[in-house]
C-alpha positions, 0 to 999 in steps of 0.5 A, spaced: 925 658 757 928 651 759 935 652 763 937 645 765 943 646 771 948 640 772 953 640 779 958 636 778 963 639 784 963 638 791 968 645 792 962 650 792 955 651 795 952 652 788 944 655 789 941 653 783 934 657 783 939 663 783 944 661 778 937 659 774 934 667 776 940 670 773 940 665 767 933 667 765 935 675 766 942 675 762 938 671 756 931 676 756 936 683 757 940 679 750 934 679 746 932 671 748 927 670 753 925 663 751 932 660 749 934 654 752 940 652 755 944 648 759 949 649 765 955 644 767 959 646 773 965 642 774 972 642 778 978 643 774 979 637 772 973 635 770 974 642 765 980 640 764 978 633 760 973 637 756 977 642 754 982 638 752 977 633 748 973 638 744 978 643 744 986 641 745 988 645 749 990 640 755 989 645 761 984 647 765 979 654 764 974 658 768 968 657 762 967 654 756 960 655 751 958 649 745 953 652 741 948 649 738 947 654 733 953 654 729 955 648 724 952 642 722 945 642 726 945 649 727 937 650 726 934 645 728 933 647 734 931 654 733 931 655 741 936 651 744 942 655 744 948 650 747 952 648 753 955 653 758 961 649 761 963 653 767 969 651 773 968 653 780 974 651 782 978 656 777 971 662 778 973 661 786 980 662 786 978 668 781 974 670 785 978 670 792 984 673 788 979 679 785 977 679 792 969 679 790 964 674 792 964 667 788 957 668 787 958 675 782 964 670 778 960 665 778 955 670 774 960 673 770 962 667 767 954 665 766 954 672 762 960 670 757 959 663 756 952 665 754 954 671 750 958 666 746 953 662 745 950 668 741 955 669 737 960 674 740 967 673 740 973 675 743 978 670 741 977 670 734 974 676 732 977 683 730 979 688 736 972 691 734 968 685 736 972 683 742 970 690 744 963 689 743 963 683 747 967 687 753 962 692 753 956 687 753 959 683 759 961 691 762 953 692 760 949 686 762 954 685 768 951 691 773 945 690 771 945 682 775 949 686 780 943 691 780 938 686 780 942 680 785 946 683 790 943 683 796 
């Protein structure tokens, strides 16, 4: 298992050991424990200027996935699972507006960008599968808590 950790923001203190812990649990619970993947964290402009040149949407978001296993390519790298994109400014004002630690949004936002990456989707798909996304986040999601909270 190979989890790459970019910073790209100076907002939020971002331990990477933990943040990589909490990687390497949400992917053997989900069935790839040698799965590779890399984690970006940006402002919200930086998120911003992703999204709008892969996406077209000239906003800011909390997280975006890039799946290595999807379209042209899809297999080449049978372990290389994609890119999570996640913007610490967005998680901590989400975080301070839920009243929760910017850690555990943080993670939250780690756990569904991956969770794309694995093919769960709740914005094109049906309200079945939109279901089984939340209940896999509510699922997994207690389980870091369990395991990462102090």
């Amino acid at each position: 298992m190979r989890i790459q950790i970019e910073n790209r923001q100076r907002q939020h203190k971002i331990l990477k050991r933990p943040l990589r812990k909490v990687a390497q649990k949400i992917l053997s619970v989900s069935g790839c424990p040698e799965a590779e993947l890399s984690i970006l964290i940006l402002d919200n402009a930086g998120i911003q200027e992703i999204n709008h040149k892969y996406l077209q949407r000239d906003r800011p978001t909390n997280v975006i996935s890039f799946a290595m296993q999807e379209g042209e390519g899809a297999g080449l790298s049978p372990l290389l699972l994609g890119d999570v994109v996640i913007s610490a400014e967005r998680a901590g004002a989400d975080a301070a507006e839920s009243d929760i630690p910017f850690e555990h949004e943080l993670w939250f936002l780690l756990l569904h960008g991956i969770l794309h990456l694995l093919g769960y989707d709740h914005e094109r798909g049906t309200a079945a599968e939109a279901e089984q996304m939340e209940a896999k986040e509510t699922e997994i999601f207690a389980l870091l808590i369990q395991e990462f909270s102090a």
